[in-house]
mmJSON file of the N, C-alpha and C atoms, coordinates in Angstrom:
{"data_MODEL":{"atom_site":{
"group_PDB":["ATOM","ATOM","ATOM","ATOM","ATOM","ATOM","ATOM","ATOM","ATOM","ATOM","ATOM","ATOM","ATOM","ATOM","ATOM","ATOM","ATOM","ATOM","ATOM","ATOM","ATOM","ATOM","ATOM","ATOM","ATOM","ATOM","ATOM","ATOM","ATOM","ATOM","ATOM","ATOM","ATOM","ATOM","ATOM","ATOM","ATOM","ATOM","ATOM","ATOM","ATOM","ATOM","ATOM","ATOM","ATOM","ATOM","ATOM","ATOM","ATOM","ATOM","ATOM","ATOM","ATOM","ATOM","ATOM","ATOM","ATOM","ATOM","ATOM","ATOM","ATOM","ATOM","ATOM","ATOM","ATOM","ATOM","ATOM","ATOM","ATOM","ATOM","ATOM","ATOM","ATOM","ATOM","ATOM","ATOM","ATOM","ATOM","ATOM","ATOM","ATOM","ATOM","ATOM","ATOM","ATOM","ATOM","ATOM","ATOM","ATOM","ATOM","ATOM","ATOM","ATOM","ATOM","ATOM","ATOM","ATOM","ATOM","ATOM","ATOM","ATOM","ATOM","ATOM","ATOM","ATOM","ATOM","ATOM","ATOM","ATOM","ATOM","ATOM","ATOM","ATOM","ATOM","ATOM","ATOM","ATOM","ATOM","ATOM","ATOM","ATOM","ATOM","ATOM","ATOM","ATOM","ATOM","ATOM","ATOM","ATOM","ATOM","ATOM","ATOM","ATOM","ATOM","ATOM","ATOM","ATOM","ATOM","ATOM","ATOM","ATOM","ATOM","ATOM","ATOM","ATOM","ATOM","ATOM","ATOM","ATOM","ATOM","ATOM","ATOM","ATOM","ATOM","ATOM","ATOM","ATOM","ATOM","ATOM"],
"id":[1,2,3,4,5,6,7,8,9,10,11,12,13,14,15,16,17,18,19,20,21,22,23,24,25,26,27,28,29,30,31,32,33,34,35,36,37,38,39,40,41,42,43,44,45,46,47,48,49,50,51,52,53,54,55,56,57,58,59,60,61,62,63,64,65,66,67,68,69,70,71,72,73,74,75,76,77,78,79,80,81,82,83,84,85,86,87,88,89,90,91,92,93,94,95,96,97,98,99,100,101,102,103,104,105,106,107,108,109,110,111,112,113,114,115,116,117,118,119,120,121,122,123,124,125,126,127,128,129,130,131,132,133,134,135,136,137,138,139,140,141,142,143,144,145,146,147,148,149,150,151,152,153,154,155,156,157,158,159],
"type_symbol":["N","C","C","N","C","C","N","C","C","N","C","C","N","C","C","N","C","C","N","C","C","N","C","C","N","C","C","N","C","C","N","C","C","N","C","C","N","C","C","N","C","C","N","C","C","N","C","C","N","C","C","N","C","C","N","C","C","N","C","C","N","C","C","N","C","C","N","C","C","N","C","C","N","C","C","N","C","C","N","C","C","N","C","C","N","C","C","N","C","C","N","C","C","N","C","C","N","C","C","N","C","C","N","C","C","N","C","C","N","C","C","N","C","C","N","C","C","N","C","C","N","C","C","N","C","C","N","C","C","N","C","C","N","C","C","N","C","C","N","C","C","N","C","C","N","C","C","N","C","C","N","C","C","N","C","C","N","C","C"],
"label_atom_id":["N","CA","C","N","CA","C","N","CA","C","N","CA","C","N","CA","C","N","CA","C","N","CA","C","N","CA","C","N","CA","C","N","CA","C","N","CA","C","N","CA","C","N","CA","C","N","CA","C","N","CA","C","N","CA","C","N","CA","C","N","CA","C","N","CA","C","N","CA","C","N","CA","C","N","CA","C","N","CA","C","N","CA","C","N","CA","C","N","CA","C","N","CA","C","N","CA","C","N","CA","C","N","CA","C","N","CA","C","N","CA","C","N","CA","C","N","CA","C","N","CA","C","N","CA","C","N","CA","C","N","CA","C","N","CA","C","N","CA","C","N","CA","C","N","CA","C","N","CA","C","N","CA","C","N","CA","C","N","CA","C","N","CA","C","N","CA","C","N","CA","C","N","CA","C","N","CA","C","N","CA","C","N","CA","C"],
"label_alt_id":[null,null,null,null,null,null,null,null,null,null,null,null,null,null,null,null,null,null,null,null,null,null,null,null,null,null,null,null,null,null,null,null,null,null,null,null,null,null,null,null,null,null,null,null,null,null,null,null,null,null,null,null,null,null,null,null,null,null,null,null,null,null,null,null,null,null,null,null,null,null,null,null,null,null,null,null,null,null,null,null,null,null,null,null,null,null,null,null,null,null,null,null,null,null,null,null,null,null,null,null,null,null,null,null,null,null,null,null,null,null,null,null,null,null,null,null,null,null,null,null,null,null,null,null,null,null,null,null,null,null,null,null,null,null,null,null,null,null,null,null,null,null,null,null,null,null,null,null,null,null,null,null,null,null,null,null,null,null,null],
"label_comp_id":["UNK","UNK","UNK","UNK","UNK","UNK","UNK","UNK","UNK","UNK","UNK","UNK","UNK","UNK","UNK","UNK","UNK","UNK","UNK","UNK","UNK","UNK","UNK","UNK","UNK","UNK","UNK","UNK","UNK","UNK","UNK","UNK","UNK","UNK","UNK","UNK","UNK","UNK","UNK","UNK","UNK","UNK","UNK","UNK","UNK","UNK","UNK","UNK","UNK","UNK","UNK","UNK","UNK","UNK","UNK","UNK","UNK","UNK","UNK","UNK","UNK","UNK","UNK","UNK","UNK","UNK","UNK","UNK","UNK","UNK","UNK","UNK","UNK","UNK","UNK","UNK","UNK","UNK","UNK","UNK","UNK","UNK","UNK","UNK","UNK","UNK","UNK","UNK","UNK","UNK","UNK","UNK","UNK","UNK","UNK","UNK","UNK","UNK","UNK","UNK","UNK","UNK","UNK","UNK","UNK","UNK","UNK","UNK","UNK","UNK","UNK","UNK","UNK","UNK","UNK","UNK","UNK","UNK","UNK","UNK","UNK","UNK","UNK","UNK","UNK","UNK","UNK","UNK","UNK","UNK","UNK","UNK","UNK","UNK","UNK","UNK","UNK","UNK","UNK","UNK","UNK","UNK","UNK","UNK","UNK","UNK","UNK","UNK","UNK","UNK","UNK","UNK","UNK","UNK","UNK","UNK","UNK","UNK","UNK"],
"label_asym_id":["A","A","A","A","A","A","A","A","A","A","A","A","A","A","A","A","A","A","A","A","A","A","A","A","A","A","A","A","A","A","A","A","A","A","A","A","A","A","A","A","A","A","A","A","A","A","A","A","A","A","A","A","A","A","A","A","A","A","A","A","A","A","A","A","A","A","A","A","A","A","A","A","A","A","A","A","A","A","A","A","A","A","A","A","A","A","A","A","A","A","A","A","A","A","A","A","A","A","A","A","A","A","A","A","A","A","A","A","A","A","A","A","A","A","A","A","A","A","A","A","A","A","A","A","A","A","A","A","A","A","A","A","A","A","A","A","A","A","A","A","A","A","A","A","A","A","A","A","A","A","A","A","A","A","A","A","A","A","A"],
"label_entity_id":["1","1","1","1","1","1","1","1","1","1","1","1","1","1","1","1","1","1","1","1","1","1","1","1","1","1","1","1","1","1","1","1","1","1","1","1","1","1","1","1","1","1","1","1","1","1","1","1","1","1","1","1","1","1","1","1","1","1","1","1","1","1","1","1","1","1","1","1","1","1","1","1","1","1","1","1","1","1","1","1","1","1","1","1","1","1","1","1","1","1","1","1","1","1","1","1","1","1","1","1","1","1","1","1","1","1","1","1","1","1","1","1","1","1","1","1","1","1","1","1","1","1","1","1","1","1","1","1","1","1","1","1","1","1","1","1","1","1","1","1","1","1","1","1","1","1","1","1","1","1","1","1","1","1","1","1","1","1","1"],
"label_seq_id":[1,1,1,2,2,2,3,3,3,4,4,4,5,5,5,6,6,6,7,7,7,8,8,8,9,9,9,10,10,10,11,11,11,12,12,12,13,13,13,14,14,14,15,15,15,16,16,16,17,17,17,18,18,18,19,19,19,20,20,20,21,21,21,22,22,22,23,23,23,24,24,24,25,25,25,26,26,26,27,27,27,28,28,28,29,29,29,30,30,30,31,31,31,32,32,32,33,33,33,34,34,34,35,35,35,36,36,36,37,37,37,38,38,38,39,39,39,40,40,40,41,41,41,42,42,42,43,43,43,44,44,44,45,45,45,46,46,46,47,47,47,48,48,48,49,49,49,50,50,50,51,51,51,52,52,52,53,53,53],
"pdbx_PDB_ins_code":[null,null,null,null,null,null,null,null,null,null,null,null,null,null,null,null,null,null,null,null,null,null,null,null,null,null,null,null,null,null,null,null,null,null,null,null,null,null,null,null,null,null,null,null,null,null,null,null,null,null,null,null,null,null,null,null,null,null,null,null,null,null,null,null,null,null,null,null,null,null,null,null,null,null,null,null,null,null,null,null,null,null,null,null,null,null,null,null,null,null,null,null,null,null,null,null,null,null,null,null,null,null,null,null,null,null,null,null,null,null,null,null,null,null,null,null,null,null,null,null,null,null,null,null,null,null,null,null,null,null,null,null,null,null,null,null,null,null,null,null,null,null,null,null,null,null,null,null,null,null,null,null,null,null,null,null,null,null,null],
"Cartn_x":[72.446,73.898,74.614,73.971,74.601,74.728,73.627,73.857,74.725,74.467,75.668,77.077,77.051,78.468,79.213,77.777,78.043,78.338,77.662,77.551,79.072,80.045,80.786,82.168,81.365,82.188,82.724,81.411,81.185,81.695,81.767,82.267,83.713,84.436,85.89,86.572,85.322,86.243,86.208,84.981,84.989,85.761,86.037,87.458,88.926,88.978,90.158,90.429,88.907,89.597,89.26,89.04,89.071,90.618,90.992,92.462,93.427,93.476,93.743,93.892,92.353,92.648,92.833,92.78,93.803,95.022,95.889,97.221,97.538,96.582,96.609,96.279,95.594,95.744,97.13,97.289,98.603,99.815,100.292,101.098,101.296,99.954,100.123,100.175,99.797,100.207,102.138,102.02,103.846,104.326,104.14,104.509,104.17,102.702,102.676,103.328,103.922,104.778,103.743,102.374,101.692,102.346,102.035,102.346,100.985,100.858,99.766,99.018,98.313,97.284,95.815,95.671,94.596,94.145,93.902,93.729,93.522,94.352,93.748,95.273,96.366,97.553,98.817,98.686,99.501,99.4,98.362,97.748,98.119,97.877,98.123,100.191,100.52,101.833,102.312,101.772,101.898,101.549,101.103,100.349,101.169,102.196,102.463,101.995,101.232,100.15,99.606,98.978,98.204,99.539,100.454,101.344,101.821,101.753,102.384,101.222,101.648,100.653,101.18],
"Cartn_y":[124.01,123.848,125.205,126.114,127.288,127.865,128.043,128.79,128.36,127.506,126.55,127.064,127.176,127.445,128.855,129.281,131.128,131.435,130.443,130.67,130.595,129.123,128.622,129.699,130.627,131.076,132.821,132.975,134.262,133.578,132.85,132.326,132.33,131.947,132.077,133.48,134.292,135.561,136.389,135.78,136.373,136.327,135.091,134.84,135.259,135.028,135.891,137.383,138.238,139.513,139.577,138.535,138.304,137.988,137.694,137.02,138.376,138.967,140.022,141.42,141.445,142.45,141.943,140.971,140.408,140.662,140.292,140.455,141.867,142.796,143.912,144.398,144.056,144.612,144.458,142.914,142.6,143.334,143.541,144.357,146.033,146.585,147.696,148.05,146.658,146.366,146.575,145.694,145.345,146.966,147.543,149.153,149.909,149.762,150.674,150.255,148.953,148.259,148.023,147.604,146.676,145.477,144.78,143.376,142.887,141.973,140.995,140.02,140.35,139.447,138.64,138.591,138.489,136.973,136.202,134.495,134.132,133.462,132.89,133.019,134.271,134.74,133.604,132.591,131.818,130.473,130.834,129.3,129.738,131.03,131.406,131.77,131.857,131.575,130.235,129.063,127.908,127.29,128.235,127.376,128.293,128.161,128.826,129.276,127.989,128.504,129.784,129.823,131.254,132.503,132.64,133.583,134.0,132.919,133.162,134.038,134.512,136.321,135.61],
"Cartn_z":[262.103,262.135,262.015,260.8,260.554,262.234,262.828,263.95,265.204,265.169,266.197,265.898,264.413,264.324,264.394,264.227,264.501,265.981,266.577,268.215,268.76,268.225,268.67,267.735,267.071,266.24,267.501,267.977,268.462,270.185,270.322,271.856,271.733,270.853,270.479,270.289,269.437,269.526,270.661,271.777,273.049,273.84,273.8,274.879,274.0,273.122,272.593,272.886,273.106,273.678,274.96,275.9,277.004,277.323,276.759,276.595,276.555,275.682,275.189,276.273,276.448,277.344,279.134,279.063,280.512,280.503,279.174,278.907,279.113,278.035,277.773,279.53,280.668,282.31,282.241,282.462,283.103,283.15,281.526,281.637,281.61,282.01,282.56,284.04,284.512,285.871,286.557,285.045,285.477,285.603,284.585,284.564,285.204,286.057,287.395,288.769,288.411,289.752,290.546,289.968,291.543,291.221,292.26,292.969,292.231,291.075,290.6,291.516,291.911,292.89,291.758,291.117,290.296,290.566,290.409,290.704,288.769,288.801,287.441,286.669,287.197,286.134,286.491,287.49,287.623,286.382,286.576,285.044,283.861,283.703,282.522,281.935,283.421,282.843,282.751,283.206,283.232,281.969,280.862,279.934,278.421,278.127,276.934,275.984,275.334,274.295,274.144,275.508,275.228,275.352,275.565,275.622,273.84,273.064,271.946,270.919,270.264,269.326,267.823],
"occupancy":[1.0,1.0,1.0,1.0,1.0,1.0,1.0,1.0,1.0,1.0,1.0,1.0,1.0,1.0,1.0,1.0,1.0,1.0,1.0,1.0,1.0,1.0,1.0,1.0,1.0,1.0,1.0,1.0,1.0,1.0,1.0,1.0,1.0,1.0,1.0,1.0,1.0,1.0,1.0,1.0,1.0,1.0,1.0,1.0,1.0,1.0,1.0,1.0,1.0,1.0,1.0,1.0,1.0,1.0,1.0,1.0,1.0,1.0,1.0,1.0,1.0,1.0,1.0,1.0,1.0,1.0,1.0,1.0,1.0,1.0,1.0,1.0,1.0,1.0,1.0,1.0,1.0,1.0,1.0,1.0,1.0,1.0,1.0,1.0,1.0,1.0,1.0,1.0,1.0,1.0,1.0,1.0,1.0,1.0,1.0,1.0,1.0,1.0,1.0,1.0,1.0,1.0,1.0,1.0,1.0,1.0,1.0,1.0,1.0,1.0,1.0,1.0,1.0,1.0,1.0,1.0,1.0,1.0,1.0,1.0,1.0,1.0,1.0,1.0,1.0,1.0,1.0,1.0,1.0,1.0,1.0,1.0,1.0,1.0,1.0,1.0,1.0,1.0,1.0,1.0,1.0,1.0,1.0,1.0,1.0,1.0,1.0,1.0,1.0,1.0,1.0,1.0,1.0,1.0,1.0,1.0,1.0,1.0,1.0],
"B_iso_or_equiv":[0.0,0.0,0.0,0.0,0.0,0.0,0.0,0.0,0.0,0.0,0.0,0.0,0.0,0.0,0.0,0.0,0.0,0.0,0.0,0.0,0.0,0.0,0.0,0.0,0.0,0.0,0.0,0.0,0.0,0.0,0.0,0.0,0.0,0.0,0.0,0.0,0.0,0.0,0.0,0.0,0.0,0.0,0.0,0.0,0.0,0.0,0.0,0.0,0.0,0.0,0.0,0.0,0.0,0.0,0.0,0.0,0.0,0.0,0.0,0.0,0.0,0.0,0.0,0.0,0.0,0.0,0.0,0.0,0.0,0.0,0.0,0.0,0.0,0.0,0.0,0.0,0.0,0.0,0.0,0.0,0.0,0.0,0.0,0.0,0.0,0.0,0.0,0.0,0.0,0.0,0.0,0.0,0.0,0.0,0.0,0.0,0.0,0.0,0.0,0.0,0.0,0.0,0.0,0.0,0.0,0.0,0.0,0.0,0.0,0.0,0.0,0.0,0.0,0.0,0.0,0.0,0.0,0.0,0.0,0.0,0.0,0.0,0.0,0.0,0.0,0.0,0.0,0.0,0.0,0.0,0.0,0.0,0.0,0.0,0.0,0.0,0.0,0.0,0.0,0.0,0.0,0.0,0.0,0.0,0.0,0.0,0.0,0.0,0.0,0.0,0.0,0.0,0.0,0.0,0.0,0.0,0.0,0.0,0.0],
"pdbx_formal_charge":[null,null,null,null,null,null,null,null,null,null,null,null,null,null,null,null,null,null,null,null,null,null,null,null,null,null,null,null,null,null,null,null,null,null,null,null,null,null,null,null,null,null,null,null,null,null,null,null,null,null,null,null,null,null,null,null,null,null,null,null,null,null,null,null,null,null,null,null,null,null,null,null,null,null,null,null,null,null,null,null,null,null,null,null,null,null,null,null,null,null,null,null,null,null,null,null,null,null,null,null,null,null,null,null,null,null,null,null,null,null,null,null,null,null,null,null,null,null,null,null,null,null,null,null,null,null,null,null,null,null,null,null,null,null,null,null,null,null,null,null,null,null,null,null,null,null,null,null,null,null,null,null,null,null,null,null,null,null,null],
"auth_seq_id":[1,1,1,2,2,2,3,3,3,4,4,4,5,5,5,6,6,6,7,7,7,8,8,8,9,9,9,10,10,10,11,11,11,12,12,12,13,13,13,14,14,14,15,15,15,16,16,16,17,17,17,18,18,18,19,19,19,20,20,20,21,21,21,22,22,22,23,23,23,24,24,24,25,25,25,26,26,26,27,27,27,28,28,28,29,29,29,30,30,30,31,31,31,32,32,32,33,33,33,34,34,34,35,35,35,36,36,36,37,37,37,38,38,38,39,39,39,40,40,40,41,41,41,42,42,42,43,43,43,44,44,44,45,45,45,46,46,46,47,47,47,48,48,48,49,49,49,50,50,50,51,51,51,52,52,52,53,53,53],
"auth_comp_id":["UNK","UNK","UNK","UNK","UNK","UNK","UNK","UNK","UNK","UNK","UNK","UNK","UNK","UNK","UNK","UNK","UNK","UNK","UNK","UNK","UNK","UNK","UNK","UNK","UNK","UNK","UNK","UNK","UNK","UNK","UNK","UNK","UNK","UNK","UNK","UNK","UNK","UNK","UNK","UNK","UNK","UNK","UNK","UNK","UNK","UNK","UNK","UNK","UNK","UNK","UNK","UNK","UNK","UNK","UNK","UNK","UNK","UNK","UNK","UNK","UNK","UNK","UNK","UNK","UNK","UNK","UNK","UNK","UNK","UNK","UNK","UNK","UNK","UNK","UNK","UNK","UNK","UNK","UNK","UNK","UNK","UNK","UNK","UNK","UNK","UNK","UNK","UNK","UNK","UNK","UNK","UNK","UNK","UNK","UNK","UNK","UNK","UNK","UNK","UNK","UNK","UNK","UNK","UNK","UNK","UNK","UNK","UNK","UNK","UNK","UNK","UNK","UNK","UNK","UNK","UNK","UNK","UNK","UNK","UNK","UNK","UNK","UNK","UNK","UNK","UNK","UNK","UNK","UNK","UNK","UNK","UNK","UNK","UNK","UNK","UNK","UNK","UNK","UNK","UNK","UNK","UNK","UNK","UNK","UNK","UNK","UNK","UNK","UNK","UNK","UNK","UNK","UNK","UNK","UNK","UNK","UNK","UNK","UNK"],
"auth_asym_id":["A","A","A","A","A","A","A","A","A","A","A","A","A","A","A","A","A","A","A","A","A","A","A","A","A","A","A","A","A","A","A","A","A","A","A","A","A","A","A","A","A","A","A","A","A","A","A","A","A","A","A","A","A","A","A","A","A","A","A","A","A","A","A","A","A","A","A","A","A","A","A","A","A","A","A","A","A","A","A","A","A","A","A","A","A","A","A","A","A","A","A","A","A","A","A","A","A","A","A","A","A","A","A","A","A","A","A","A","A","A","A","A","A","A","A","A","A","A","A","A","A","A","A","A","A","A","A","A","A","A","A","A","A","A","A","A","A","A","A","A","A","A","A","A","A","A","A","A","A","A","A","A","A","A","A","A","A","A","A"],
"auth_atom_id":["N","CA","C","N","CA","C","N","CA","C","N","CA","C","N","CA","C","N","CA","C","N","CA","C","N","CA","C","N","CA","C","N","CA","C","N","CA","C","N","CA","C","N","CA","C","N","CA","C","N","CA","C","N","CA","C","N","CA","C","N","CA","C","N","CA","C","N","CA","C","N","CA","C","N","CA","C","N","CA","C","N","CA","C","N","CA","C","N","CA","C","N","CA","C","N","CA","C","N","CA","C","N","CA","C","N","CA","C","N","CA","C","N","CA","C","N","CA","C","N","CA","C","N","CA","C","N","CA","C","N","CA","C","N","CA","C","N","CA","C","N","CA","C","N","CA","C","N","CA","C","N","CA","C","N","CA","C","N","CA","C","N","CA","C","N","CA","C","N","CA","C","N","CA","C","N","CA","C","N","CA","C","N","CA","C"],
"pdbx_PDB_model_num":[1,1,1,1,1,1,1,1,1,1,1,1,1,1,1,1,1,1,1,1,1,1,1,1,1,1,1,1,1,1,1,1,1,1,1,1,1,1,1,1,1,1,1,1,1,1,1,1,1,1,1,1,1,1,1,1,1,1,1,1,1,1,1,1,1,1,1,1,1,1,1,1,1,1,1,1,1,1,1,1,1,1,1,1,1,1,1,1,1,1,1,1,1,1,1,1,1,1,1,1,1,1,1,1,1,1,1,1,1,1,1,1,1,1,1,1,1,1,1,1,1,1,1,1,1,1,1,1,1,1,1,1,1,1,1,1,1,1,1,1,1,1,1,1,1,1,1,1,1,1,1,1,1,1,1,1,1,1,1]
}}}
């Protein structure tokens, strides 16, 4: 059990700085003025949750 939970523990903080440093692209994107093409950044503005820190 312990490890399961370490696993599910270490899968969460992965995608959190997966999260993170997507955000952390994105908006250095906005500031070099490309045009965002990425597939995936339309969902993610569609979904608030993940926007709020």
């Amino acid at each position: 059990m312990k490890k399961n939970y370490s696993f599910e523990k270490q899968k969460r903080e992965t995608d959190k700085k997966k999260k993170k440093e997507a955000k952390l692209e994105k908006r250095q994107n906005k500031n070099s003025g490309e045009p965002e093409t990425e597939p995936g950044t339309e969902s993610e503005k569609n979904n608030p949750d993940d926007n709020q820190e």
